[in-house]
gemmi code that builds the backbone of each chain (N, CA, C; Angstrom):
import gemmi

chains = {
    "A": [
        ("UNK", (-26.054, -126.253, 97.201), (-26.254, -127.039, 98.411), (-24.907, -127.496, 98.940)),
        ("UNK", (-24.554, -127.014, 100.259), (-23.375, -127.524, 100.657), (-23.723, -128.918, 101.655)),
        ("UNK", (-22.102, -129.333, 101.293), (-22.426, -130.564, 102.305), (-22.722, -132.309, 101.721)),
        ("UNK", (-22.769, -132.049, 100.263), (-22.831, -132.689, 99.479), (-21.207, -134.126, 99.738)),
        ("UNK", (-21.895, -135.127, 100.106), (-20.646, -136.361, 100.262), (-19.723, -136.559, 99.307)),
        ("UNK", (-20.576, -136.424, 98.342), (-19.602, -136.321, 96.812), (-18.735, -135.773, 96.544)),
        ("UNK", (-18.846, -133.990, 97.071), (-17.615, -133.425, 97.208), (-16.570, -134.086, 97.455)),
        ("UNK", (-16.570, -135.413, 99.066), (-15.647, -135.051, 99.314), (-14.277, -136.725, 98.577)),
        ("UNK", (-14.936, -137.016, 97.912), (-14.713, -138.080, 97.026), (-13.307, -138.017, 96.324)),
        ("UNK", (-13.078, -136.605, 95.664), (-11.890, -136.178, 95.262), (-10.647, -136.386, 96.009)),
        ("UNK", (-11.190, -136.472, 97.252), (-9.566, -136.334, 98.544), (-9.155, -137.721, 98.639)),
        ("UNK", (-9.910, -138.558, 98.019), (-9.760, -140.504, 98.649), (-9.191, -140.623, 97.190)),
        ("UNK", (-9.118, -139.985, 96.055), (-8.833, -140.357, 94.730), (-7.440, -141.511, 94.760)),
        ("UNK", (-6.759, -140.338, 95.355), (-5.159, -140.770, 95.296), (-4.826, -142.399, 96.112)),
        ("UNK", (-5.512, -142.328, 97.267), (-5.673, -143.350, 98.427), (-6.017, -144.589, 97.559)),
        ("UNK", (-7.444, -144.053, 96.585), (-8.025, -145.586, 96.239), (-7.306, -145.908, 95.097)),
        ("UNK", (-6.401, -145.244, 94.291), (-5.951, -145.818, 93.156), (-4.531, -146.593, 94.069)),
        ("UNK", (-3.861, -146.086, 94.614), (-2.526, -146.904, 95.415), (-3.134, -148.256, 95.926)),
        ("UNK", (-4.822, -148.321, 96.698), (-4.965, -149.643, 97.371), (-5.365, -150.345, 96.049)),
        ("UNK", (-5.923, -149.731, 95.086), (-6.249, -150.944, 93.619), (-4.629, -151.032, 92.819)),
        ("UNK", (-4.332, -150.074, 92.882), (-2.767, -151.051, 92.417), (-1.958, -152.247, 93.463)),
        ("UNK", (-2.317, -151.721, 94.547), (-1.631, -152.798, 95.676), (-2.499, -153.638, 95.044)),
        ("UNK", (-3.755, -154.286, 94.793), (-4.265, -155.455, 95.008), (-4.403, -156.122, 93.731)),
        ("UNK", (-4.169, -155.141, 92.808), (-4.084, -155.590, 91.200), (-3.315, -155.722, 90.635)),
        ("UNK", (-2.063, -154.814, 91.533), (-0.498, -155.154, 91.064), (-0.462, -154.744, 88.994)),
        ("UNK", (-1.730, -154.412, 88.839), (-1.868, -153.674, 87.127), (-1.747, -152.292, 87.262)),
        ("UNK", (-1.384, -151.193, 86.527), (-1.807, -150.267, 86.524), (-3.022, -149.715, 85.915)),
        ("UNK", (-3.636, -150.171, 85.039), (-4.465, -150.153, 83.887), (-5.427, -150.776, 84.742)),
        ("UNK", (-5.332, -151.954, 84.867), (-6.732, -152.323, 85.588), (-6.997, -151.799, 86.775)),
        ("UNK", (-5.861, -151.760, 87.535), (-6.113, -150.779, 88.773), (-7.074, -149.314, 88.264)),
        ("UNK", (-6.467, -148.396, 87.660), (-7.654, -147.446, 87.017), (-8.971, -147.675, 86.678)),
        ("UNK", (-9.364, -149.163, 85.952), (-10.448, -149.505, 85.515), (-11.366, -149.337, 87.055)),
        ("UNK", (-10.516, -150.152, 88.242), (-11.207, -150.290, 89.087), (-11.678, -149.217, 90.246)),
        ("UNK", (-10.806, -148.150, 89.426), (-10.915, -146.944, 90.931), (-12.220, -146.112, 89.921)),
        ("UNK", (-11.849, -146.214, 88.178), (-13.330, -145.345, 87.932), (-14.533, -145.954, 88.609)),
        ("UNK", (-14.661, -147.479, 88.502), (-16.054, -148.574, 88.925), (-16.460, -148.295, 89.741)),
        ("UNK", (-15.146, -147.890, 90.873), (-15.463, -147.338, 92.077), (-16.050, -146.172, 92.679)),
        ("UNK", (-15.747, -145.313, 91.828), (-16.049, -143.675, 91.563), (-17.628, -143.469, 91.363)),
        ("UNK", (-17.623, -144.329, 90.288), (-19.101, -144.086, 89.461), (-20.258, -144.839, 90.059)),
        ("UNK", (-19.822, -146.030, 91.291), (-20.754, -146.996, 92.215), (-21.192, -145.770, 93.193)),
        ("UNK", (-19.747, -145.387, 93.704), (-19.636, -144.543, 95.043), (-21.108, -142.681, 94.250)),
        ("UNK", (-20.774, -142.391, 93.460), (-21.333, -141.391, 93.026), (-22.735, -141.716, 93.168)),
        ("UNK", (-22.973, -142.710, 92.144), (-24.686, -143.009, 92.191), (-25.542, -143.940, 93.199)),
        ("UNK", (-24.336, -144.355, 94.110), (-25.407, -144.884, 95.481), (-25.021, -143.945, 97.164)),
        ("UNK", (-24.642, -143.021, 96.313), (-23.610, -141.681, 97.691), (-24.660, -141.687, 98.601)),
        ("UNK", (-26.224, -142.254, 98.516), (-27.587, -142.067, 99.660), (-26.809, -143.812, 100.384)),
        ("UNK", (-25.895, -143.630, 100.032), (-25.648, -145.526, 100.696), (-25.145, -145.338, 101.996)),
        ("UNK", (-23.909, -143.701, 101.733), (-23.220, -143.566, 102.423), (-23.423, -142.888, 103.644)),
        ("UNK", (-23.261, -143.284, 104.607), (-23.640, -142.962, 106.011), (-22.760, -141.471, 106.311)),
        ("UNK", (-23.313, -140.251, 106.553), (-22.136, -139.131, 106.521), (-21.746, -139.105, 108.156)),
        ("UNK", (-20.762, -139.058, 108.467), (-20.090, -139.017, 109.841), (-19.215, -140.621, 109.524)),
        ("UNK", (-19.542, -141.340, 109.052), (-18.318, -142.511, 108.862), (-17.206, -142.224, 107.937)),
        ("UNK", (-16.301, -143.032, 108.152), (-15.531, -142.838, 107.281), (-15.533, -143.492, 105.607)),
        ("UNK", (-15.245, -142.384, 104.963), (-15.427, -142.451, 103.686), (-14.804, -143.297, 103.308)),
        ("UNK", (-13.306, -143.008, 103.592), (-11.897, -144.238, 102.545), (-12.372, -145.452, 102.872)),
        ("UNK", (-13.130, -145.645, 104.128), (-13.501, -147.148, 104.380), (-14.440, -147.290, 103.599)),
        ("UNK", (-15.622, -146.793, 103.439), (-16.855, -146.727, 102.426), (-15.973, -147.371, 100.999)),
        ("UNK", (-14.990, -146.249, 100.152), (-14.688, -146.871, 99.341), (-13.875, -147.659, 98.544)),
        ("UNK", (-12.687, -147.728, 99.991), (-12.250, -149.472, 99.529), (-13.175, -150.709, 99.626)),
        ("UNK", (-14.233, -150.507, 100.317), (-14.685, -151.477, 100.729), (-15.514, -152.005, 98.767)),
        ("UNK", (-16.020, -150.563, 98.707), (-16.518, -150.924, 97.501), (-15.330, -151.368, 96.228)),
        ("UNK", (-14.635, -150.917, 96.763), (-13.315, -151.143, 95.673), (-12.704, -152.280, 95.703)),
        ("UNK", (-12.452, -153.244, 96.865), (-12.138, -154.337, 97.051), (-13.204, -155.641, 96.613)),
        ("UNK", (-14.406, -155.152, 96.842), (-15.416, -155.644, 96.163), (-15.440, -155.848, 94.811)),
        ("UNK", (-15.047, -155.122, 94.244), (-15.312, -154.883, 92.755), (-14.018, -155.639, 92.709)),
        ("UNK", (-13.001, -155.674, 92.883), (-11.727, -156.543, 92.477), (-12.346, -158.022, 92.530)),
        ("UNK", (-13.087, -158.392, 94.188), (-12.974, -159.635, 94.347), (-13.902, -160.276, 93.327)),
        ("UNK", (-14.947, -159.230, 93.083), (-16.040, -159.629, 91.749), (-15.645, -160.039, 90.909)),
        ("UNK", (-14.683, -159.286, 90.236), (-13.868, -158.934, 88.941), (-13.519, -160.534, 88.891)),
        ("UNK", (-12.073, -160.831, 89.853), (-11.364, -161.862, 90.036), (-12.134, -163.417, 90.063)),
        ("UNK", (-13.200, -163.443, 90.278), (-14.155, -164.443, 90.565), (-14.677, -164.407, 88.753)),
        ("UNK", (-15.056, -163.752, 88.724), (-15.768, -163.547, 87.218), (-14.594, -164.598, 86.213)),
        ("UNK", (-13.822, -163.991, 86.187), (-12.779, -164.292, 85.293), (-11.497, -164.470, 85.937)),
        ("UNK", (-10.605, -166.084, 85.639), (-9.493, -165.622, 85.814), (-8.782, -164.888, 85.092)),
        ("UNK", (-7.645, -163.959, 86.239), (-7.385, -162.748, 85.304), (-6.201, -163.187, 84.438)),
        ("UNK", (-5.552, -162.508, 83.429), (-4.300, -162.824, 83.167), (-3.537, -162.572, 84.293)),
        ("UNK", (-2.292, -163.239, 84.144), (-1.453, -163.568, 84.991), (-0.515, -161.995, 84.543)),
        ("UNK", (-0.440, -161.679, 86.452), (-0.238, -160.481, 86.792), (1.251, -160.149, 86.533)),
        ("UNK", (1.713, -159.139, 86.570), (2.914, -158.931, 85.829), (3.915, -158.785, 87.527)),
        ("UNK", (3.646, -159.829, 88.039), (3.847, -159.948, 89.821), (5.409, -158.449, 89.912)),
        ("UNK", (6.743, -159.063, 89.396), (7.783, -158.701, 89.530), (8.327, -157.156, 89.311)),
        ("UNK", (7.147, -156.583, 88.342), (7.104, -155.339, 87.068), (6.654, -154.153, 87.415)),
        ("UNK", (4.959, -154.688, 87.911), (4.106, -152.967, 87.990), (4.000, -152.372, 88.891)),
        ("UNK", (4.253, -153.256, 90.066), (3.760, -152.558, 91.487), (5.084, -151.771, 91.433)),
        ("UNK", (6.971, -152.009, 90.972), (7.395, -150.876, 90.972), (7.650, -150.012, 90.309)),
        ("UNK", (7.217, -150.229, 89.029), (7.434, -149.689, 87.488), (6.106, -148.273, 88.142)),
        ("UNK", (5.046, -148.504, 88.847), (4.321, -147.569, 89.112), (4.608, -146.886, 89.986)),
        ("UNK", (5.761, -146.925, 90.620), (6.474, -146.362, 91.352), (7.132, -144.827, 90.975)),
        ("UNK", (6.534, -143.754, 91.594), (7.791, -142.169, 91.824), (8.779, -142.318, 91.247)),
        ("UNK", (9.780, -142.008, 90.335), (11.275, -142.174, 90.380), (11.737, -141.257, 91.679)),
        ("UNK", (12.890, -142.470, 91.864), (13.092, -141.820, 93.268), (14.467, -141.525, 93.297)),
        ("UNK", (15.321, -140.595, 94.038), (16.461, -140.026, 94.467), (17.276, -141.661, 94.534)),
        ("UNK", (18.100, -141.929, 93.773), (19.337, -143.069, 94.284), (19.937, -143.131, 95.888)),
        ("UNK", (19.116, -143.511, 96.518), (20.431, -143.704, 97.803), (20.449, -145.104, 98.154)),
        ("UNK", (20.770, -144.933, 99.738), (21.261, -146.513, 100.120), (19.824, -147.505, 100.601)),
        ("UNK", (18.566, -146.061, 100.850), (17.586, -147.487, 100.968), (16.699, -147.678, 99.595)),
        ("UNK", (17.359, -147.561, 98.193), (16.731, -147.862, 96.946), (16.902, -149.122, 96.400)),
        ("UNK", (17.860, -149.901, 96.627), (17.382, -151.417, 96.586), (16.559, -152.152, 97.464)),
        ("UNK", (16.531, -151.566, 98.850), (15.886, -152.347, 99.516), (14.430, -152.344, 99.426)),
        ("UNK", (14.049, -151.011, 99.258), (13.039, -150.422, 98.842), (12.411, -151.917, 97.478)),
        ("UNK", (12.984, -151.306, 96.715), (12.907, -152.598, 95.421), (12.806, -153.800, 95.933)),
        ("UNK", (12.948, -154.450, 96.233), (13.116, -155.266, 96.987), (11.933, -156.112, 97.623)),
        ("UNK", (11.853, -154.869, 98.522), (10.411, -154.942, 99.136), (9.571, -155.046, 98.874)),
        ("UNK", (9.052, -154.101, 97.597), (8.091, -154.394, 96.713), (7.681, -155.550, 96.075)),
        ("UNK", (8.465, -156.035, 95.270), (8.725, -157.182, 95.056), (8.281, -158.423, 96.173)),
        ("UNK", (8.780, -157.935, 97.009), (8.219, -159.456, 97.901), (6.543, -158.660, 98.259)),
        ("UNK", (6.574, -157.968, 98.229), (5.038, -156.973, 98.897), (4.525, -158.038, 97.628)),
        ("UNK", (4.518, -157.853, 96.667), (3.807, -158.262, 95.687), (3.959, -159.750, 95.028)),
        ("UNK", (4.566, -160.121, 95.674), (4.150, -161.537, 95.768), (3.139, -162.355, 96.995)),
        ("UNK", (2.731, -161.866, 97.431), (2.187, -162.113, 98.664), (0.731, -162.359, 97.810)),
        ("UNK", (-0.161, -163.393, 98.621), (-1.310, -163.626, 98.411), (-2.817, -161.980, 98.065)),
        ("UNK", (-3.269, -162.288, 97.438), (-4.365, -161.236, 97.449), (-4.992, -160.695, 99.121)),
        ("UNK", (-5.250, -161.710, 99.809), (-6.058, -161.454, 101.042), (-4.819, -160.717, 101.923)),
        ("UNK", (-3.537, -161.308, 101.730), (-2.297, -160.963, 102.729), (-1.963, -159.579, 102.340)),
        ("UNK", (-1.970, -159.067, 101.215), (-1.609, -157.796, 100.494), (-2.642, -156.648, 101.139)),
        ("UNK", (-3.841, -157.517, 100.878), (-5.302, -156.410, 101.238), (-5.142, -156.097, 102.413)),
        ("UNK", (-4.422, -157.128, 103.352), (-4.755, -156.632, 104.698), (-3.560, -155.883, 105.490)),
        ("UNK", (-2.570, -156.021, 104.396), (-1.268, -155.152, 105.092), (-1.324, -153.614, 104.752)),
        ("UNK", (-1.882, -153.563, 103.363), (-2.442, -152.663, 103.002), (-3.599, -151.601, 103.978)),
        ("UNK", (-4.803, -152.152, 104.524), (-5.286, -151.733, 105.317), (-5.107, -151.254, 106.939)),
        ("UNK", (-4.045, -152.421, 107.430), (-4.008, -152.357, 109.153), (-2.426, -151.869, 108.928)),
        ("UNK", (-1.716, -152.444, 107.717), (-0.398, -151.807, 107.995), (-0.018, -150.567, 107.603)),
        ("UNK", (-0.587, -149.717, 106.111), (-0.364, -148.471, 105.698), (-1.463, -147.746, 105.992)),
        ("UNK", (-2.464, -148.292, 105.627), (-3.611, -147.212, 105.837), (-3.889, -146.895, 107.417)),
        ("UNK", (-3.467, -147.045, 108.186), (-3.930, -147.226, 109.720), (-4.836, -147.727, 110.182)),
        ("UNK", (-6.209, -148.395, 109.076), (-7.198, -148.900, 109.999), (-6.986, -149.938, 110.687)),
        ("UNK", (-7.966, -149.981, 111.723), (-8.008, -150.702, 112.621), (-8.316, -152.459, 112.082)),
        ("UNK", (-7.722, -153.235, 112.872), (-8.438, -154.476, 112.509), (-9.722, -154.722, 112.490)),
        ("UNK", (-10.481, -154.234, 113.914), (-12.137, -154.300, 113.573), (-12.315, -153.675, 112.441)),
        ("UNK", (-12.169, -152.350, 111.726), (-12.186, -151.548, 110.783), (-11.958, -152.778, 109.680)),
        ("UNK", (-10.528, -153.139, 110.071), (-10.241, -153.994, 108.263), (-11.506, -155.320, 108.320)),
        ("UNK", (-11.517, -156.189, 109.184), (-12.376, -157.140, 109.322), (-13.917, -156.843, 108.465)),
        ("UNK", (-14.123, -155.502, 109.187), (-15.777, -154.548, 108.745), (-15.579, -154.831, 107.154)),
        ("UNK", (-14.870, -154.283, 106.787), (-14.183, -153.730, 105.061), (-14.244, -155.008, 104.316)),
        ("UNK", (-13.760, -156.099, 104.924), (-13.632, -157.573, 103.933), (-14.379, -158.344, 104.744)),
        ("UNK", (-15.622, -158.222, 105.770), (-16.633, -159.022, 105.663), (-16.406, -160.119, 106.658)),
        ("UNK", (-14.746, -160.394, 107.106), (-14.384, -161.582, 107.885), (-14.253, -160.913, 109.389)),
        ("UNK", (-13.867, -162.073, 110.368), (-14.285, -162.169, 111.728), (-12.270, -161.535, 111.986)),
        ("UNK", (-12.417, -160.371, 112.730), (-11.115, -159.974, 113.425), (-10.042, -161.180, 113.194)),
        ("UNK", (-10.220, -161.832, 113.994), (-9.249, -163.078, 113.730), (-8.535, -163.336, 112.839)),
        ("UNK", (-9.068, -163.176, 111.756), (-9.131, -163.646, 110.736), (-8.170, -162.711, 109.400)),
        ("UNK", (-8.250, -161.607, 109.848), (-7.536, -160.596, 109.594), (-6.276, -160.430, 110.487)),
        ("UNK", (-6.354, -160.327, 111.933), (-5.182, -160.688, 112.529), (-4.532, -161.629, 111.956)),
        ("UNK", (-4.708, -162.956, 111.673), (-3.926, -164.021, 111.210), (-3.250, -163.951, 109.508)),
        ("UNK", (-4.088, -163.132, 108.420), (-3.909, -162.152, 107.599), (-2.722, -161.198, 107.686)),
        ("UNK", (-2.594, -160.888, 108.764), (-1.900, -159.511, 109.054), (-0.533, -160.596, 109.405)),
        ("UNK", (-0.265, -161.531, 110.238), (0.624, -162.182, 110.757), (1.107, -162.976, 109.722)),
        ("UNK", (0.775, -164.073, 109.026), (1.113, -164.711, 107.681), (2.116, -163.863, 106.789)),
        ("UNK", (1.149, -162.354, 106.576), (1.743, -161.883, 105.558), (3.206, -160.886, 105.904)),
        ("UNK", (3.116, -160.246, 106.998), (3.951, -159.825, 108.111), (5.516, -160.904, 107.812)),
        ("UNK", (5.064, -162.091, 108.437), (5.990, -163.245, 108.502), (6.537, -163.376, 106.935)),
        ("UNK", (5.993, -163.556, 106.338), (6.112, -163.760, 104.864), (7.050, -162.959, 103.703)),
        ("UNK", (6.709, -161.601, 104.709), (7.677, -160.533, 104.065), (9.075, -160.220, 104.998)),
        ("UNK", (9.203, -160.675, 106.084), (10.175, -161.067, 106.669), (10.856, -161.659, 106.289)),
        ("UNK", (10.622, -163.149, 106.167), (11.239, -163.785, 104.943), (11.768, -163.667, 104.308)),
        ("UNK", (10.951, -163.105, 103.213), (11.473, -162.475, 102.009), (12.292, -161.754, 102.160)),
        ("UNK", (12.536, -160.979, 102.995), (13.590, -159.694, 103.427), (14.410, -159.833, 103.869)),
        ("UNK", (14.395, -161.240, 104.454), (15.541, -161.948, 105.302), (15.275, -161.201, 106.575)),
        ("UNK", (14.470, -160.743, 107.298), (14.171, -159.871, 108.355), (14.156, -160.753, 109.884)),
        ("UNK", (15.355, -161.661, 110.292), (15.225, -162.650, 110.768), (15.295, -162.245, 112.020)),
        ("UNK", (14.474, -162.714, 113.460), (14.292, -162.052, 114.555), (15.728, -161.580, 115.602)),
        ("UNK", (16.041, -162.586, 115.058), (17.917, -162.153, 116.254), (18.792, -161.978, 114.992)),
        ("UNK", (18.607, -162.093, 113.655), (19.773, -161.796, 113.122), (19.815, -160.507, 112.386)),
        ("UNK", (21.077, -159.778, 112.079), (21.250, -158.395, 111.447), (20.066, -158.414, 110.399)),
        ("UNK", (19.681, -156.956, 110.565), (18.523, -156.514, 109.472), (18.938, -156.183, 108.163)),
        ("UNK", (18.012, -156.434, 107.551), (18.519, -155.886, 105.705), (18.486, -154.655, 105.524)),
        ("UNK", (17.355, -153.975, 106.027), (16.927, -152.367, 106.048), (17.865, -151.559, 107.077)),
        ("UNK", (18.518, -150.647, 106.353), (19.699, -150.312, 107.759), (18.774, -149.527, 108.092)),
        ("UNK", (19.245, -149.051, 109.511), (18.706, -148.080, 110.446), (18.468, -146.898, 109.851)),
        ("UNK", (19.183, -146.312, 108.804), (18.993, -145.100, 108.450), (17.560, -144.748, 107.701)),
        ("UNK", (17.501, -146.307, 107.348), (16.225, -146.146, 106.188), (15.429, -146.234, 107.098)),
        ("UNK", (15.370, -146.962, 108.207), (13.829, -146.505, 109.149), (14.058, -145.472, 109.593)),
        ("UNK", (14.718, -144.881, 110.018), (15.195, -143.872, 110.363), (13.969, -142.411, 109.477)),
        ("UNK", (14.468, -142.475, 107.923), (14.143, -142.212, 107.054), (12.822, -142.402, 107.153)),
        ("UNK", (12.502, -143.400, 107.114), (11.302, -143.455, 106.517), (10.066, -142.892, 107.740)),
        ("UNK", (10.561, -143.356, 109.700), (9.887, -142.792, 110.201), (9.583, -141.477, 110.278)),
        ("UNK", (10.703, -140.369, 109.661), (10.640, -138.612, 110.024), (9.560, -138.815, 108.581)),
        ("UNK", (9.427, -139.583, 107.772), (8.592, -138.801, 106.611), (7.389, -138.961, 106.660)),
        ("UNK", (7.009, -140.004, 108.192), (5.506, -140.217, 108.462), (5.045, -138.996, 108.692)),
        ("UNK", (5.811, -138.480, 109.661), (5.198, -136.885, 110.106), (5.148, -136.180, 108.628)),
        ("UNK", (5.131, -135.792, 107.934), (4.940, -135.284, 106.759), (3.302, -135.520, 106.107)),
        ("UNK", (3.003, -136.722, 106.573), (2.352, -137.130, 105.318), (0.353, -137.154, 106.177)),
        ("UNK", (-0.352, -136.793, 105.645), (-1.644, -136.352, 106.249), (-2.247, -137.855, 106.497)),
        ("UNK", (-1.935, -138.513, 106.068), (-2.503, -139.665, 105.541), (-2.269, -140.568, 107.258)),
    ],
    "B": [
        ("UNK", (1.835, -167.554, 120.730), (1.851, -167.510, 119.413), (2.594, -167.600, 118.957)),
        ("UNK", (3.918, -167.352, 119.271), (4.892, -166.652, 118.445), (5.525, -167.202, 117.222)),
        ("UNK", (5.286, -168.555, 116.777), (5.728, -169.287, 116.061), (5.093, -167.965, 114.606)),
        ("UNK", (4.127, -167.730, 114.363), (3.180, -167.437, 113.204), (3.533, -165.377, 113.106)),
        ("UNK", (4.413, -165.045, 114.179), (4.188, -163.677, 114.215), (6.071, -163.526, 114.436)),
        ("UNK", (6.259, -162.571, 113.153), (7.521, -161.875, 113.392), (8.032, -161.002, 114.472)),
        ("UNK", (9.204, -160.899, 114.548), (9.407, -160.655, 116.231), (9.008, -159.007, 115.812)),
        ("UNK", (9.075, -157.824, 117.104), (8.542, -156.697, 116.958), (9.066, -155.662, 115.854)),
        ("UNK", (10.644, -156.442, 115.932), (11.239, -155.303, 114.909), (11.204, -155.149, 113.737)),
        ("UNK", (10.962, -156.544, 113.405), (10.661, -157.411, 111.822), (9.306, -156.312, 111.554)),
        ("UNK", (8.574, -156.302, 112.496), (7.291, -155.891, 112.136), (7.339, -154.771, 111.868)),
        ("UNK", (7.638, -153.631, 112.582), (7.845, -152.215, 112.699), (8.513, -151.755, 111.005)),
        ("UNK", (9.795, -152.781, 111.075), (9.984, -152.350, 109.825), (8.941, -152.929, 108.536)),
        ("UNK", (8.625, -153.374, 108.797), (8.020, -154.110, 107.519), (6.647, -153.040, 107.742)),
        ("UNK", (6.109, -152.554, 108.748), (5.149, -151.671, 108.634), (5.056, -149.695, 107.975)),
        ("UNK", (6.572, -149.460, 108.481), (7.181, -148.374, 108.216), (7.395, -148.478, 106.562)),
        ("UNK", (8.043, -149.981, 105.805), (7.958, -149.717, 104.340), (6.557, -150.257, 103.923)),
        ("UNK", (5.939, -150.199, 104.251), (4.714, -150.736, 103.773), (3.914, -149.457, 103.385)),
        ("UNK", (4.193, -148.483, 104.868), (3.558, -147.377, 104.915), (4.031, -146.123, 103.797)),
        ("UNK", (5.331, -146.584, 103.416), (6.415, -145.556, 102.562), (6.198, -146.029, 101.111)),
        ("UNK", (5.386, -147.165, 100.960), (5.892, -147.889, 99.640), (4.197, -146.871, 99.411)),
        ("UNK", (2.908, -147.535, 100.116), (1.657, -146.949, 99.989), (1.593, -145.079, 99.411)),
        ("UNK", (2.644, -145.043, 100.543), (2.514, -143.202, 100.262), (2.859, -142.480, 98.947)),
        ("UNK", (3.994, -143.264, 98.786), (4.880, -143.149, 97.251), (3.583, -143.279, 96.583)),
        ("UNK", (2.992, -144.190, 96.610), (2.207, -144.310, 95.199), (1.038, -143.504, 95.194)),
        ("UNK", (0.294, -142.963, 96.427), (-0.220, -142.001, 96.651), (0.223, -140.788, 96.111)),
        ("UNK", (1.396, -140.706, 96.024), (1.456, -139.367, 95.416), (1.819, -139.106, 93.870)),
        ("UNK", (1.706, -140.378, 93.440), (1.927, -140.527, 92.172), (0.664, -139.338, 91.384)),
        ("UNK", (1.392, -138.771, 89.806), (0.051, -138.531, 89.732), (-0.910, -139.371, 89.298)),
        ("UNK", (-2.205, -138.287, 89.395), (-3.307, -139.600, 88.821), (-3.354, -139.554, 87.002)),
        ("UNK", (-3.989, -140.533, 86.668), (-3.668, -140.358, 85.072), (-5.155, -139.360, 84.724)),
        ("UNK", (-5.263, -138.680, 83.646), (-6.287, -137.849, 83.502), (-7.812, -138.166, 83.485)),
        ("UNK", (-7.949, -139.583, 82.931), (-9.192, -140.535, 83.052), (-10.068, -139.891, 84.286)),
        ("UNK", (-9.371, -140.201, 85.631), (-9.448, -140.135, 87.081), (-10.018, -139.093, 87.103)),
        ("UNK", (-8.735, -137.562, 86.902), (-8.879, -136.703, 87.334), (-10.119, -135.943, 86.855)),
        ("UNK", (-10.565, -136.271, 85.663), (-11.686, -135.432, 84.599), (-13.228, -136.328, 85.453)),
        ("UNK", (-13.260, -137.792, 85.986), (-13.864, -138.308, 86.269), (-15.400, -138.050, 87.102)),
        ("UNK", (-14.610, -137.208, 87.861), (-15.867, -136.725, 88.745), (-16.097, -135.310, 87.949)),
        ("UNK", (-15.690, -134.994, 87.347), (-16.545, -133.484, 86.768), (-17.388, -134.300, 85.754)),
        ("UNK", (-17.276, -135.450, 84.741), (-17.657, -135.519, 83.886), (-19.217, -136.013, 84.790)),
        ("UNK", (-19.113, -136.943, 85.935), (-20.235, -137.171, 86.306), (-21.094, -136.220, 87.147)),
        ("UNK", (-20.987, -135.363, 87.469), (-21.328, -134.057, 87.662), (-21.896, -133.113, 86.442)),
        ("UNK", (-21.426, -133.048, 85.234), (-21.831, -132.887, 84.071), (-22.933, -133.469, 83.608)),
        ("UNK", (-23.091, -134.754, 83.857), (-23.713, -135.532, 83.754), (-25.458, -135.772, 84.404)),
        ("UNK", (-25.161, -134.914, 85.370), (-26.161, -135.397, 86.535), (-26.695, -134.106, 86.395)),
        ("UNK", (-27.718, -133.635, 85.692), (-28.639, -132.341, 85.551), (-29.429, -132.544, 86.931)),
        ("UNK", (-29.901, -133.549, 87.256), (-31.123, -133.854, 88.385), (-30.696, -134.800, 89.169)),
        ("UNK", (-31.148, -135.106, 90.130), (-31.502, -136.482, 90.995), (-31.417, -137.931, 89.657)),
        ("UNK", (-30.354, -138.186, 89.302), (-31.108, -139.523, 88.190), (-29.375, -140.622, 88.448)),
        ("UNK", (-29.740, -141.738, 88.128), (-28.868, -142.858, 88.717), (-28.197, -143.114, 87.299)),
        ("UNK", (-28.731, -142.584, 86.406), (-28.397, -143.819, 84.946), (-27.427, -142.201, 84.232)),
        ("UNK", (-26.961, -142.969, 83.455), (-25.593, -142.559, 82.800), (-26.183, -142.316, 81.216)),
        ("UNK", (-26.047, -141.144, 80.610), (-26.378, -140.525, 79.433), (-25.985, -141.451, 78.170)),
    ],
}
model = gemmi.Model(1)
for chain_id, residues in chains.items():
    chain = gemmi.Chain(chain_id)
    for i, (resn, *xyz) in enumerate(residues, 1):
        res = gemmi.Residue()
        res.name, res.seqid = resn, gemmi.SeqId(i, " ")
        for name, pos in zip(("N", "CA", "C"), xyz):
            atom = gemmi.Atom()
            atom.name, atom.element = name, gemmi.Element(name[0])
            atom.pos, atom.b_iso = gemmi.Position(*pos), 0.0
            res.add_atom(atom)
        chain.add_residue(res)
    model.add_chain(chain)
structure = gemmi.Structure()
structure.add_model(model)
structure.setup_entities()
C-alpha cells in the first residue's frame, strides 16, 4: 500500500532530534524524546491529517512530551554551557568558530519557551501563526517570545543596535550562501 | 515597540546563526537507537494493532 504517512517520518528524523536537543540542551534525553516521539507519531499516524505538515505534527508532539516530561519531574540541572555544543559537527577552525561558540552558549541559556520559539520562527521557518498552532498560545504571545529572546541573544552577543557587530560580515556572509544549500 | 525588539541587523544575524547552529545539528549523525527505530516498529506491526510486543 503506497502512501502510507509513516513512510514519510524518516525525513523529519534529523529535524526532530536537533529541535529536542535545542530544548533539552541533553543529548541522551533529547534521544529519549525523539524515540517517544516516533513511537506516539507511529501508533496514532490516523491522528495525522495527510496534506498538513508533518514536522509541525511532530514537534508539536515532541514539545509536548518535553513539556510533560519537565512538569512531571524537575529535571536535573541541564549541563546549560556543555551539550548543546559538545553535540555539535566538529567544525573547520576559522574566524567565525568562536563566535559560533559563543552563540550557542548564549542560545542555550535562554529560557525554555524563548529557545522553542527561536527554534521554530527563527530556524525552522515556521510561521508565527504556525509556531503559536504548535505551543497552543495566542500569536502574540510568541511574537513577544520571539522578541525577548531575539533581544536576549543580542545581548549576549553584544549585538548592540548602532554599535560594531561581534559576527563579522564574512560570517554572515558565510552563513547566508550556505542557506541556499540546505533543503530545509 | 522598539524598546523590546532588536534593531533589524541584530536580528538577521541572530536569525542566520540560529538557522546555521539548527542545521549543523541536523546533520549530525543520528545515533543507531533512532536509525533502527522505525524498522523495528514496522517489524513489529504484523496488523492494524496499537500495543507494542
Amino acid at each position: 500500500m503506497t502512501g502510507d504517512p509513516r513512510d514519510e517520518l524518516v525525513v523529519h528524523l534529523p529535524a526532530l532530534r536537533a529541535f529536542a536537543i535545542s530544548l533539552t540542551r541533553n543529548g541522551s534525553v533529547a534521544d529519549d524524546m525523539v524515540q517517544d516521539t516516533v513511537v506516539k507519531a507511529w501508533t496514532n499516524i490516523e491522528k495525522f491529517e495527510p496534506g498538513t505538515n508533518m514536522r509541525a505534527w511532530l514537534f508539536t508532539i515532541l514539545r509536548n512530551t518535553f513539556y510533560s516530561s519537565r512538569r512531571k519531574a524537575k529535571r536535573e540541572v541541564a549541563d546549560v554551557d556543555g551539550i548543546f555544543t559538545e553535540n555539535m559537527a566538529e567544525k573547520p577552525a576559522h574566524d567565525g568558530h568562536l563566535q559560533m561558540t559563543d552563540f550557542r552558549t548564549a542560545f542555550a541559556k535562554l529560557p525554555d519557551e524563548q529557545r522553542e520559539t527561536l527554534i521554530l520562527v527563527g530556524a525552522s521557518g515556521f510561521s508565527y501563526e504556525e509556531a503559536a498552532d504548535m505551543c497552543g498560545v495566542a500569536v502574540g504571545t510568541i511574537k513577544s517570545r520571539a522578541n525577548r529572546g531575539r533581544k536576549r541573544l543580542a545581548e549576549l552577543m553584544h549585538l548592540d543596535a548602532d554599535g560594531p557587530v561581534e559576527l563579522t560580515d564574512k560570517v554572515t556572509i558565510a552563513v547566508v550562501a550556505n542557506n541556499g544549500n540546505s533543503a530545509f | 515597540m522598539s524598546n523590546d525588539t532588536p534593531s533589524e541587523r541584530a536580528r538577521q544575524q541572530i536569525d542566520a546563526n540560529l538557522k546555521r547552529v539548527f542545521r549543523e545539528q541536523e546533520q549530525a549523525e543520528l545515533p543507531d537507537r533512532l536509525k533502527d527505530l522505525l524498522a523495528q516498529l514496522k517489524a513489529s506491526e504484523p496488523s492494524e494493532q496499537d500495543g507494542k510486543s
